[in-house]
C-alpha positions in Angstrom: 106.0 97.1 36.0 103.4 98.5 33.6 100.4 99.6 34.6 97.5 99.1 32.0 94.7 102.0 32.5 92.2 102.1 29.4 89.3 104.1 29.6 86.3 101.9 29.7 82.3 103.0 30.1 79.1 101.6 30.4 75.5 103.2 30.7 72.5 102.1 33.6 69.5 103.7 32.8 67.9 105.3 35.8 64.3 107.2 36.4 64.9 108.6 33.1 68.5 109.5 33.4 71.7 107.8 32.3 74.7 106.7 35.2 77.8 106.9 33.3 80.2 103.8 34.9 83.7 104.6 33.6 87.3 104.3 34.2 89.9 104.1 35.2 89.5 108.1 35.5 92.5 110.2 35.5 92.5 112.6 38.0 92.3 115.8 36.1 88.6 114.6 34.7 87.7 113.5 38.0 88.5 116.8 39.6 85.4 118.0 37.3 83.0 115.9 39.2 81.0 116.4 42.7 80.7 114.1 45.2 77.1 113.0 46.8 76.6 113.6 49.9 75.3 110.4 51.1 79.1 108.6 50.1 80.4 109.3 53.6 80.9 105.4 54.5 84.7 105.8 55.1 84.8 109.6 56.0 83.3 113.0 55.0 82.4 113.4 51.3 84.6 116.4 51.0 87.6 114.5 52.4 86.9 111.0 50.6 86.9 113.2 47.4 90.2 114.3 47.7 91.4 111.0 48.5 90.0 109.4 45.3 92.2 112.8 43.6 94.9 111.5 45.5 94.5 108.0 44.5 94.1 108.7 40.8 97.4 110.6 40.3 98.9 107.5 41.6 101.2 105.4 38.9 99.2 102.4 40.0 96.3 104.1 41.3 92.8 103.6 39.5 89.3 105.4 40.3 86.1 103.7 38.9 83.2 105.6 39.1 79.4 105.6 39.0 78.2 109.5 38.1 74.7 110.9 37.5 75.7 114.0 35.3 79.2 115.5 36.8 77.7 113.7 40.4 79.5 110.9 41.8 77.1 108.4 43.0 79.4 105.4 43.3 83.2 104.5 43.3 86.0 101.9 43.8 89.2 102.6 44.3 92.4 100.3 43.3 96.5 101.2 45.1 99.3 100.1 46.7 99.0 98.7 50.2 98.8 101.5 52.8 103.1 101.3 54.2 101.3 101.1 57.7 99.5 97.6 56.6 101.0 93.7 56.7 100.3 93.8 53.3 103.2 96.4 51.9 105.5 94.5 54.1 106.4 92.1 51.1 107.5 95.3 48.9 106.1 94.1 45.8 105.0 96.1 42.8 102.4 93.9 41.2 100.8 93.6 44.3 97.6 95.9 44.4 94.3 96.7 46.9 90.8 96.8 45.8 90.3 99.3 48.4 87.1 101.1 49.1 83.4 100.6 47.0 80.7 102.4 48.0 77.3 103.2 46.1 75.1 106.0 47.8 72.1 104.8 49.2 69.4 106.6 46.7 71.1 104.5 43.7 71.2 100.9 45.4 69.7 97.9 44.1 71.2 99.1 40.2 73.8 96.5 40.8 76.5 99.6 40.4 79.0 97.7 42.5 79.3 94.9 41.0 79.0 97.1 37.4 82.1 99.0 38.8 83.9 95.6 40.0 83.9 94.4 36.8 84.8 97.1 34.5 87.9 97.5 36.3 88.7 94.0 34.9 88.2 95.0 31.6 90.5 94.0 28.9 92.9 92.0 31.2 94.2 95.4 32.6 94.9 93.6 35.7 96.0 90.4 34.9 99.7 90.9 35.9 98.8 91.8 39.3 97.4 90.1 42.6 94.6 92.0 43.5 93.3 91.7 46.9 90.5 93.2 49.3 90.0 93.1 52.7 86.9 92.5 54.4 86.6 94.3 57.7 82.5 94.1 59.5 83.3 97.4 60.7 83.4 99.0 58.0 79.7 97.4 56.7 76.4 99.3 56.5 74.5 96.7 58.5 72.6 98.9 59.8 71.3 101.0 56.4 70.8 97.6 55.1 69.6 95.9 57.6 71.4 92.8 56.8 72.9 90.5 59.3 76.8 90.5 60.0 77.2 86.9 58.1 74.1 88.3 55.6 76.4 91.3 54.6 80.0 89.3 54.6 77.8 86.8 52.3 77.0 89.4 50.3 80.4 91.0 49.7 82.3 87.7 49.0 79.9 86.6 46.2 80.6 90.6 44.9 84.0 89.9 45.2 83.7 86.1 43.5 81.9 88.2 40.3 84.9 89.5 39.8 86.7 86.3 40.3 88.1 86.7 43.8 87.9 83.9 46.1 88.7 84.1 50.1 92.4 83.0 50.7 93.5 82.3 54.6 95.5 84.7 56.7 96.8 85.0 59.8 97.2 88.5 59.8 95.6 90.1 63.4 93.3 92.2 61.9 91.6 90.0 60.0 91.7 87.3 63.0 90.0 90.1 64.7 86.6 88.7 63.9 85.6 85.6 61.9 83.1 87.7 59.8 86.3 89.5 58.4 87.6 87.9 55.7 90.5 88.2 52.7 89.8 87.7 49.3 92.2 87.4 46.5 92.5 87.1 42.6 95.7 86.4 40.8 96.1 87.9 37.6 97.3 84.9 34.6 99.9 86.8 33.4 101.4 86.8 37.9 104.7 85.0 38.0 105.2 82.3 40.2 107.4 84.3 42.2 105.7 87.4 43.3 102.5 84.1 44.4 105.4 82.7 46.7 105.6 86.0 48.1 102.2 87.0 48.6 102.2 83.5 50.8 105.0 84.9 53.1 103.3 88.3 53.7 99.4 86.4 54.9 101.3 84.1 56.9 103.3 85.7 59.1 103.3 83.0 60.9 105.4 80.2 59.5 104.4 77.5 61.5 100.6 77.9 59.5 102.6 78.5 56.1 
């Protein structure tokens, strides 16, 4: 399956300065960059850095990032399922997670998320895949935000919906774990009927609810 990966950019102006919003970035420019120290939402800046290196030197793999000058102040990152997840059990290629976005805290309320959401859209380079996310409350800042658990899963499904993603039903366990988490989907135009039939298998496990 091809996998489309043009170069787009945008510019936020910011106390003076530019933040550069490109990708998808290949990983020998993103090796160029830093990493701030306040993007430590998953794990350790040093270690989520190499992740996103590892991630863009994937065939499928695609980095979007925020920077302020060589500094990474933002990021979301686009792969294959994780072969440990429900959702590489179907073993398809056009079948891709938006994985991790995160926006350091000194640069919130630029609407850089939902910036980097959309530019990864650009140009229907996504259109022949199903993209999906999954929404876990553990991962959410609720406390840097102080936002509720429903205020915050509000929050990241009408993110998501910019982008046009929409929550899809599951039974998969983790996301059964809590009603706050949630699964939303889009389904590139160009997705053939086919590889839709067996998205449906792979969220219902159970085939009673399918």
């Amino acid at each position: 399956m091809e996998h489309r990966k043009w170069l787009h950019a945008e510019i936020v102006p910011f106390q003076g300065r530019e933040i550069m919003i490109e990708g998808p970035l290949p990983a020998e420019r993103l090796a160029g960059l830093r990493m701030h120290h306040q993007l430590d939402a998953f794990r350790r800046p040093p270690e989520q850095f190499k992740a996103l290196l590892e991630i863009a030197e994937l065939p499928e793999g695609r980095i979007i990032a925020a920077r302020d000058g060589d500094l990474i102040v933002g990021y979301v990152t686009f792969h294959y399922p994780d072969e440990l997840e429900t959702w590489s059990e179907g073993h398809m290629d056009d079948l891709v997670e938006l994985g991790a976005v995160e926006v350091a805290d000194d640069y919130r309320g630029l609407g850089l998320a939902k910036r980097l959401i959309l530019l990864a859209f650009e140009q229907e380079q996504l259109e022949n895949v199903i993209v999906y996310t999954t929404e876990y409350y553990w991962h959410w800042d609720l406390e840097g935000t102080g936002l509720s658990v429903w205020d915050y899963r509000a929050m990241m499904e009408n993110l998501m919906k910019e982008a046009g993603m929409i929550w899809f039903a599951t039974d998969d366990p983790e996301i059964c774990a809590h009603p706050a988490n949630c699964l939303m989907v889009r389904i590139g135009r160009e997705v053939p009927l086919s590889s839709i039939q067996q998205f449906d298998r792979v969220r219902f496990r159970q085939r009673f609810m399918y």
